[in-house]
C-alpha positions in Angstrom: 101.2 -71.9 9.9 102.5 -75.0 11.6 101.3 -76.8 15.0 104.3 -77.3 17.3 104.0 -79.9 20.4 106.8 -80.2 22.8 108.8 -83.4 23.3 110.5 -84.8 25.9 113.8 -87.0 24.6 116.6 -88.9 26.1 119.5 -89.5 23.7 120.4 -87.0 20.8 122.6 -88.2 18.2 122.1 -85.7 15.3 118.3 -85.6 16.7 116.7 -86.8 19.6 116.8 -90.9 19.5 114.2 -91.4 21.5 111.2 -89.3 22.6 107.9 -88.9 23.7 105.0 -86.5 22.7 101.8 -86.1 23.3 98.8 -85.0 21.0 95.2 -85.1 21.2 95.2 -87.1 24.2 97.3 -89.6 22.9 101.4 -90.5 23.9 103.6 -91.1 21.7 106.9 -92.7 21.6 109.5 -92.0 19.0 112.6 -94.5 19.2 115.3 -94.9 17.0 118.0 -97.0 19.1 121.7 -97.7 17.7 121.6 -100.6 15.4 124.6 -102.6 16.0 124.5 -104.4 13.1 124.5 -101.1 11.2 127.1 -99.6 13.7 124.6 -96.8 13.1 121.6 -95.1 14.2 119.0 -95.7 11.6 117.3 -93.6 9.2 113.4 -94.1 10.4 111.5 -93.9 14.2 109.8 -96.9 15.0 106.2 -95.1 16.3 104.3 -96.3 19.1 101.4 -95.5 21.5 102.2 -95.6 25.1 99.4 -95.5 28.0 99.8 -92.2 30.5 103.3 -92.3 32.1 103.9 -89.2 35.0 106.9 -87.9 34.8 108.5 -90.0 37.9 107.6 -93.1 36.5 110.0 -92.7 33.6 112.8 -95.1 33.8 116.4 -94.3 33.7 116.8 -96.6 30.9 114.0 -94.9 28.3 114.6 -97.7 25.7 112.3 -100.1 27.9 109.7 -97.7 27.3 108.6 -99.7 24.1 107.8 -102.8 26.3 104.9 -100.6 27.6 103.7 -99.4 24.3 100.2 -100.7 24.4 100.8 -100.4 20.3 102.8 -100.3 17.6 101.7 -97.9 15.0 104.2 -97.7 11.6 107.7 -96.5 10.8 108.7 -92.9 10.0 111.7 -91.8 8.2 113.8 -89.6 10.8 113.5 -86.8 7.7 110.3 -86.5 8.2 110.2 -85.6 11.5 110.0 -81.4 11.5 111.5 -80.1 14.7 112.6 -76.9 15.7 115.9 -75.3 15.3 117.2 -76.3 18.4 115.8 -80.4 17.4 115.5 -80.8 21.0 112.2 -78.6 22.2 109.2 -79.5 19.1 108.2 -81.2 16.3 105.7 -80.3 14.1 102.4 -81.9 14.2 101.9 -82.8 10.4 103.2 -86.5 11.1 101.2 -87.0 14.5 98.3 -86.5 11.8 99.4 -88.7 9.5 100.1 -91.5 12.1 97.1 -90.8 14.8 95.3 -94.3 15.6 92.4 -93.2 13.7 94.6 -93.3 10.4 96.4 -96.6 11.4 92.7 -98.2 11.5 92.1 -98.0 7.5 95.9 -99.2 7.0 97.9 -102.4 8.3 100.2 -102.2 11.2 103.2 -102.1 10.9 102.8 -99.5 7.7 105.9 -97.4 6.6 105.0 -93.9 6.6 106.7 -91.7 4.1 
C-alpha cells in the first residue's frame, strides 16, 4: 500500500513543474523550471525546504519561491516522482522519505537522488 500527500503546483508541462508538498511537518518545494539553454524542461526537480507559507502569501510568480527555501536538499529525477493518474492531485510518499532532512544529514547537500 502506498502513502499519497496532496500537492499544490503551478505550471504542468507533461507533470506539474513546480510544486509544493507537505509531509511530516515539513514543506517542500519541487521545481523544475524551463531551461533555456536546453529549450527544454529538464529531466530532474531541484528539492528544497521552504518555511510555512499560508496560502495568500503565495506569489503569482511561484518560481521565486526558491529564494525562500530555507534549504536546498538534492536533485530528483522527474521519473521518480510517483503521482496519481491525473499527475496533478498526489505523489507518492516513497521519495519524501528518501529526501526528508533527517536523510540529507548523513549525505552531502546537494546529493542526486536516484
Amino acid at each position: 500500500m502506498t502513502n499519497r500527500v496532496s500537492i499544490k503546483y503551478m505550471g504542468f508541462w507533461d507533470v506539474p513543474r513546480i510544486f509544493i508538498v507537505r509531509y511530516l511537518g515539513q514543506n517542500y518545494l519541487f521545481s523544475s523550471p524551463f531551461d533555456e539553454a536546453l529549450d527544454d524542461y529538464p529531466d530532474s526537480y531541484k528539492v528544497y525546504l521552504l518555511p510555512d507559507i499560508q496560502e495568500h502569501e503565495l506569489p503569482k510568480d511561484w518560481t521565486t519561491l526558491v529564494a525562500k527555501a530555507t534549504r536546498f536538499l538534492c536533485e530528483v529525477p522527474v521519473s521518480r516522482v510517483q503521482f496519481d493518474a491525473t499527475l496533478r492531485q498526489t505523489i507518492d510518499s516513497g521519495i519524501l522519505d528518501e529526501i526528508s532532512p533527517r536523510q540529507a544529514a548523513v549525505s552531502e547537500p546537494g546529493r542526486r537522488v536516484g
